[in-house]
C-alpha positions as CSV (number, residue, x, y, z in Angstrom):
1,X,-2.2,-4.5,10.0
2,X,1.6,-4.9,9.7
3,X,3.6,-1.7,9.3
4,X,5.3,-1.1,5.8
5,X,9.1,-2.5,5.6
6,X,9.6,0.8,3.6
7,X,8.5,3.8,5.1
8,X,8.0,7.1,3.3
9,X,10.8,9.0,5.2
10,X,12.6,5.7,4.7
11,X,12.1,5.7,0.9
12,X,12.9,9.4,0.5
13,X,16.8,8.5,1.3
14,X,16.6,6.0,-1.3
15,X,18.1,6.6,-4.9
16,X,15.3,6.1,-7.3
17,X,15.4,2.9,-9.7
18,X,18.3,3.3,-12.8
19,X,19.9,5.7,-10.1
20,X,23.4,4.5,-9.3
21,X,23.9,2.5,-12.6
22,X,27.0,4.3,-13.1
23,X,27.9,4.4,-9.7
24,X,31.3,1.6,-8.8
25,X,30.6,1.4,-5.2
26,X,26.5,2.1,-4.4
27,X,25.3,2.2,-1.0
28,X,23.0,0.1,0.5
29,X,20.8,2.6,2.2
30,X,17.9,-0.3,3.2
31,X,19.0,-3.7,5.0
32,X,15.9,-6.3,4.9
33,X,16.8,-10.0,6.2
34,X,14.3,-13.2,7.0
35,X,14.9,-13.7,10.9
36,X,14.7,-17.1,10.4
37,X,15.3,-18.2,6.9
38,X,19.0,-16.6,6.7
39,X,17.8,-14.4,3.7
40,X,19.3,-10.7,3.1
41,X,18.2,-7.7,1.0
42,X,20.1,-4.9,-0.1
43,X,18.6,-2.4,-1.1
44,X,20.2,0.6,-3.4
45,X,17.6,1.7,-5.4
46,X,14.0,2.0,-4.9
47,X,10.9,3.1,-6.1
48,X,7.9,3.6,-3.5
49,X,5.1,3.6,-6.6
50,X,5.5,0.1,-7.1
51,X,7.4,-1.5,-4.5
52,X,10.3,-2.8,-6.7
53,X,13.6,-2.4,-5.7
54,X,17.1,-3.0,-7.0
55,X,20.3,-4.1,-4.5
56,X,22.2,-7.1,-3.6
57,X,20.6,-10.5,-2.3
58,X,22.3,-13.1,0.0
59,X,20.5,-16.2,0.1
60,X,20.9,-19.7,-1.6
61,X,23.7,-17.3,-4.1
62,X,25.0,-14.3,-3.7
63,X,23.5,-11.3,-6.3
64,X,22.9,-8.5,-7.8
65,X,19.0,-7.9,-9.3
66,X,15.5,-6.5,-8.4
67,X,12.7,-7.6,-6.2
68,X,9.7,-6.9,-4.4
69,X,9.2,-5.2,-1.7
70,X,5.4,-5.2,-2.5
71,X,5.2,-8.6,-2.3
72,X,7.4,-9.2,1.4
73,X,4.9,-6.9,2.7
74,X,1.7,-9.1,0.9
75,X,3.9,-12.2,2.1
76,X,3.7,-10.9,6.1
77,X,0.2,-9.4,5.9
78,X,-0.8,-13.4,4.4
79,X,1.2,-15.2,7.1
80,X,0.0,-12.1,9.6
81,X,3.6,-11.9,10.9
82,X,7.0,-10.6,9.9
83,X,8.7,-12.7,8.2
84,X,11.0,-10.4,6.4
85,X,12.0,-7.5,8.4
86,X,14.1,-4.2,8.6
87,X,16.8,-3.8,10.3
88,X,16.1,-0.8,12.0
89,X,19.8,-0.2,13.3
90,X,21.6,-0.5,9.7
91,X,23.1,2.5,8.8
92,X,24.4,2.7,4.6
93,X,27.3,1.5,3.5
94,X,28.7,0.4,0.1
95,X,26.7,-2.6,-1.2
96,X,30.0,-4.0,-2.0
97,X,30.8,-4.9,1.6
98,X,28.5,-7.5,1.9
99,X,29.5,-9.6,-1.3
């Protein structure tokens, strides 16, 4: 069975979802990317209930907006490989850097 991109100790430093609305400069606490498909994932908010999550994407466009992170991990347990990831050496920094 794959191991969860968000772990629980993982999820507890992340603001909850509506959590840095107001904030000018959120941090991106969660970096996930697509090793080969030159996709990145943000994340700044997130809620562990339901998978969803809210941060910047880097793919085709550059954006702000949510996603699922229930559905990467039903994407790599389908495929039965990883193929989105965390980085596991990203430390936060403010989303904005990666505009």
């Amino acid at each position: 069975m794959q191991e969860r991109l968000i772990p629980d100790e993982v999820a507890a430093a992340i603001p909850a979802l509506g959590a840095t609305e107001e904030c000018e400069a959120p941090l991106a606490a969660v970096h996930l990317f697509t090793p080969a498909g030159g996709w990145d994932w943000y994340l700044t908010e997130y809620d562990p209930e339901t998978g969803e999550a809210f941060g910047l994407v880097r793919g085709i466009e550059t954006e702000w907006g949510y996603f699922s992170v229930s559905e990467m991990e039903g994407l790599n347990r389908s495929r039965g490989a990883s193929l989105v990831e965390r980085d596991l050496h990203f430390a936060p920094r403010p989303a904005r850097e990666f505009e």
